[in-house]
TORMAR-151714 format. One line per 2 residues: number of its first residue (from 1); their letters; for each residue x, y, z of C-alpha. Coordinates in steps of 0.25 Angstrom, whole numbers. Layout:
BEGIN
NUM) a) X/Y/Z; ...
END
This chain:
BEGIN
1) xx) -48/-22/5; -43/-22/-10
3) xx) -44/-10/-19; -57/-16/-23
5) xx) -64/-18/-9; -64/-34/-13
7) xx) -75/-31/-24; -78/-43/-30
9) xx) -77/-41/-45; -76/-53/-53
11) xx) -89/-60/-47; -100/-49/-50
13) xx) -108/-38/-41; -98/-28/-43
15) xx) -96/-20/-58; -83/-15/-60
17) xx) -88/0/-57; -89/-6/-44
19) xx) -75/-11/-42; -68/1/-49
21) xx) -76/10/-39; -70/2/-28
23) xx) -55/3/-34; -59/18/-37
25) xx) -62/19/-21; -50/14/-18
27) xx) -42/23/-26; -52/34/-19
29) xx) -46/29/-6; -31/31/-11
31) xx) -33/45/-15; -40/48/-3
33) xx) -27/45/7; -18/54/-1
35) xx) -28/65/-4; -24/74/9
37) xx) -11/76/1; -12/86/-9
39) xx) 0/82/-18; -4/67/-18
41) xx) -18/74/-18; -13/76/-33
43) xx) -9/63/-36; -21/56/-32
45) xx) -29/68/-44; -18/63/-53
47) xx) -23/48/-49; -39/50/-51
49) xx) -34/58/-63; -26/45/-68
51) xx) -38/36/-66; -49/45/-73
53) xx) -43/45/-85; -36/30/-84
55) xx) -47/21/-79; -60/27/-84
57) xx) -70/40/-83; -83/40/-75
59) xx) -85/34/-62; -98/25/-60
61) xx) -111/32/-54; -110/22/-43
63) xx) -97/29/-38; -97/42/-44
65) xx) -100/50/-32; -90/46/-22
67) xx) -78/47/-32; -83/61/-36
69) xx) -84/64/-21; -70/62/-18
71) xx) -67/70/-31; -57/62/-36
73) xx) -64/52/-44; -74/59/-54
75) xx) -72/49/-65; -68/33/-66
77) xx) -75/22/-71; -82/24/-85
79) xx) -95/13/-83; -95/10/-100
81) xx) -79/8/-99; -81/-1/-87
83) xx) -92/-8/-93; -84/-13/-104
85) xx) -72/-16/-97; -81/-26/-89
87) xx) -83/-35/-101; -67/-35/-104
89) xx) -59/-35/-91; -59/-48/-82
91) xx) -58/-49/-67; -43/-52/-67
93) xx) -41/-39/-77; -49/-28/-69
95) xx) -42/-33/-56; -28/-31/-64
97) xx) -32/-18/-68; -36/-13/-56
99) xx) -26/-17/-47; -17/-10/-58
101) xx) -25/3/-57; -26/3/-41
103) xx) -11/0/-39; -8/12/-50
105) xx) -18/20/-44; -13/19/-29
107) xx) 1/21/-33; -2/34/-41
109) xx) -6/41/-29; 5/36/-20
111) xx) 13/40/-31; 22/52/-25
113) xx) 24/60/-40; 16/69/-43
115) xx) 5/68/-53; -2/75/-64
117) xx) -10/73/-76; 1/70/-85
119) xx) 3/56/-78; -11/50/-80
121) xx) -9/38/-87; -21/37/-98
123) xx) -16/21/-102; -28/14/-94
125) xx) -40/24/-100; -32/23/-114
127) xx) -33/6/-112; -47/7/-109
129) xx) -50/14/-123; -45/2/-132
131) xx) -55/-7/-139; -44/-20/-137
133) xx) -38/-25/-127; -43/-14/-118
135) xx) -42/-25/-104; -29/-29/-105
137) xx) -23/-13/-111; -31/-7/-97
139) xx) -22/-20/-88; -10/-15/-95
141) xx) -12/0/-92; -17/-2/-80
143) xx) -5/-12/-75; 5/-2/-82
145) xx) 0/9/-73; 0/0/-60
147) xx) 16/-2/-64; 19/10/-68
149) xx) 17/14/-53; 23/2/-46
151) xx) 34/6/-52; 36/20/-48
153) xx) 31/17/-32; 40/20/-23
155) xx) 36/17/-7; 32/30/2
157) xx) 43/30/12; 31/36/23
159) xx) 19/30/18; 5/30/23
161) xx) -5/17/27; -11/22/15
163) xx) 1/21/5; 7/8/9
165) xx) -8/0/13; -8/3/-2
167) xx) 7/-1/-6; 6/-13/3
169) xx) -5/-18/-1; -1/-19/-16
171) xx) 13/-24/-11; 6/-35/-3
173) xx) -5/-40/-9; -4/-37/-23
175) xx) -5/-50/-30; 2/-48/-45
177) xx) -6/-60/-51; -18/-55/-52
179) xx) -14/-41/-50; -24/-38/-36
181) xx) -23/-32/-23; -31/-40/-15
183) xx) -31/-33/-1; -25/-19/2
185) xx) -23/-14/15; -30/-2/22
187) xx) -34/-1/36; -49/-5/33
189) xx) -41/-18/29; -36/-17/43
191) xx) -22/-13/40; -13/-3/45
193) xx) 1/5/46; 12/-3/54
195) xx) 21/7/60; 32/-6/60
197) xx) 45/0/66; 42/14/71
199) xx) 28/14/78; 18/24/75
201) xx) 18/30/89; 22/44/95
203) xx) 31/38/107; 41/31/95
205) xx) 45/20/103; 45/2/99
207) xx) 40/-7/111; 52/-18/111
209) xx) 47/-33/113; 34/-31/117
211) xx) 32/-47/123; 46/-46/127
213) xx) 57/-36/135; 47/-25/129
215) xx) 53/-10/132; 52/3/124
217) xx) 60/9/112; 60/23/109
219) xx) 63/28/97; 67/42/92
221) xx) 54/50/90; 61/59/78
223) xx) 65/45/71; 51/38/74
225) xx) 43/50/69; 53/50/55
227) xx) 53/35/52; 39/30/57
229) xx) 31/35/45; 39/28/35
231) xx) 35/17/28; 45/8/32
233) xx) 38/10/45; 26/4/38
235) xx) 19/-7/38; 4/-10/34
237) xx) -1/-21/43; -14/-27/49
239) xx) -20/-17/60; -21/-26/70
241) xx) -7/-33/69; -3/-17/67
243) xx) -8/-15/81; -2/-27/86
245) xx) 10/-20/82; 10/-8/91
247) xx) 25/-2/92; 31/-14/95
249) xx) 48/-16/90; 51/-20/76
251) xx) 54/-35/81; 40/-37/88
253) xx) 32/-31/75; 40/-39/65
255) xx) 36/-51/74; 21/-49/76
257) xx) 19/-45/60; 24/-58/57
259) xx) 17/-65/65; 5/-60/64
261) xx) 5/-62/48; 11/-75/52
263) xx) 0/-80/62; -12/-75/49
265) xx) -3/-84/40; -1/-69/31
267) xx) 12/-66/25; 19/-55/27
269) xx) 14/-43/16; 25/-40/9
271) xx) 27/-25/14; 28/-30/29
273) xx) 38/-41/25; 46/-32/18
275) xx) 47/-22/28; 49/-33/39
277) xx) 58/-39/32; 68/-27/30
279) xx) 66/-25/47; 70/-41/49
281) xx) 83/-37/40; 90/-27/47
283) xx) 100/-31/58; 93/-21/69
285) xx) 80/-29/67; 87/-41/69
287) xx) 93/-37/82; 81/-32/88
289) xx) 75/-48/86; 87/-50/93
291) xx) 85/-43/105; 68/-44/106
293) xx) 72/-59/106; 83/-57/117
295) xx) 73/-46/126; 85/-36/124
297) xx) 84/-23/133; 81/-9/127
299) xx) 96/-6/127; 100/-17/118
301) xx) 85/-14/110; 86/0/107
303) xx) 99/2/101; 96/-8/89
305) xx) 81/-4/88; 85/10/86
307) xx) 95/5/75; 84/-3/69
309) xx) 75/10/68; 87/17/62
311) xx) 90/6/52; 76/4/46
313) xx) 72/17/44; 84/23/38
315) xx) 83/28/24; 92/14/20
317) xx) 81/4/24; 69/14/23
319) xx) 74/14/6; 77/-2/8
321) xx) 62/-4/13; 54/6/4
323) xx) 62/-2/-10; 58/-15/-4
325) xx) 43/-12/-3; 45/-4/-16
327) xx) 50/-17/-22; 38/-26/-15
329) xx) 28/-18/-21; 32/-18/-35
331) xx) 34/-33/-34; 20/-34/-29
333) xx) 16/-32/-45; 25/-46/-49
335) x) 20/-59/-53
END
């Protein structure tokens, strides 16, 4: 699903009140995961705060009820502002600018610092007040807000689905040509949280070589419990394949997600490349292909796995990984 529910938009049968109340739902939804917070509860005011004052007042009758049910939303779209707009902006310009505002918008609230009045950026609402070059001044503004929170984000070292179905999906599929999203991930879309290395499971223990010399390896309770919720540990897959998964060792996942994107002639989304890739480079990996390949016994397995857990979550390679996938997302937004 995109972050305008697929809407067609440059065909007719929708207006654009219509598609700005789909991109206003999928703000809604946003808020909504981060509003049992009471901090980030804040953040998210600050943000509706943000769009009231730069994107427009007063919401269309046709949605006025459910945004001020939620109370968040009591003002958004002015109808005679909209109406104007729709005689100026192309298709290509109003999908630029609301990919901008979406991606500005969902990085606001992941935002950690705390927020207040005093950061409302008023250059959108001031760009819709000009009599010239108003489409082109609202892109600017609009692009200008996007960048300036690209540039600050930072990746959650214990993120949610949530959080990272969000930062994937800009990261994977954000194409910078033409400046859209054209599928983001959410579990309606049939995705899911991988729990790669460590498995989401209370008994903290990796089945070895499941079609092989298959035996069980336990693994510290205390260190699984510490290192299983980070987001290294994370990756955002399809829910069947994530099934497929079960807690099967390192060696065995890495195959079976290759393959399966190889057999669907689908390349590897960025996210999951980069953080298989890092695993394929350390020599502990290495070994372990080694011995699945060779049916090695638990006693020459364990010792090297455990070092393999020890290695890829240590604070070293946790910093390595999270500036790596820093470093794929801002690049997401070059040509």
């Amino acid at each position: 699903m995109n972050y305008l529910d697929r809407m067609c938009y440059d065909t007719g049968g929708y207006t654009v009140q219509e598609i700005l109340s789909s991109f206003c739902k999928k703000i809604l939804e946003i808020i909504d995961l981060v509003n049992k917070n009471e901090e980030v509860c804040d953040e998210a005011h600050a943000l509706i705060e943000n769009i009231r004052n730069e994107v427009v007042p007063d919401l269309v009758d046709d949605i006025m009820k459910e945004m001020q049910d939620t109370g968040y939303f009591d003002s958004l779209v002015n109808v005679t502002l909209i109406e104007q707009l729709r005689t100026e902006l192309t298709h290509p310009q109003f999908r630029r600018i609301i990919t901008n505002l979406y991606i500005y918008s969902v990085l606001f609230v992941l935002n950690n610092e705390k927020k207040s009045k005093d950061v409302i950026d008023h250059t959108i609402r001031d760009a819709t007040s000009q009599a010239e070059e108003r489409v082109s001044l609202i892109i600017a503004a609009a692009k200008a807000l996007r960048e300036s929170q690209v540039e600050g984000y930072s990746p959650n070292s214990q993120a949610k689905f949530e959080e990272l179905a969000i930062i994937y999906s800009i990261t994977d599929n954000y194409v910078s040509n033409n400046n859209w999203i054209p599928a983001l991930y959410s579990r309606d879309e049939n995705f899911n949280l991988e729990h790669l290395v460590i498995p989401d499971q209370r008994a903290a223990k990796i089945k070895w070589n499941p079609d092989g010399n298959s035996f069980d390896i336990p693994i510290d309770p205390a260190f699984a419990k510490t290192n299983k919720k980070k987001t290294c540990n994370f990756l955002v897959l399809d829910h069947d394949l994530n099934e497929e998964l079960n807690n099967f060792d390192i060696v065995t996942k890495l195959k079976m997600i290759r393959h399966w994107h190889t057999v669907r002639d689908i390349p590897l989304p960025k996210h999951i490349n980069t953080i298989i890739s890092h695993i394929e480079s350390l020599e502990e990996y290495r070994r372990l292909k080694v011995y699945q390949e060779n049916s090695a016994e638990l006693a020459t397995v364990l010792p090297v796995y455990h070092l393999f857990l020890a290695k890829y979550f240590s604070e070293e390679h946790e910093q390595i990984l999270l500036s790596s996938l820093r470093d794929n997302f801002s690049q997401s937004f070059r040509n």
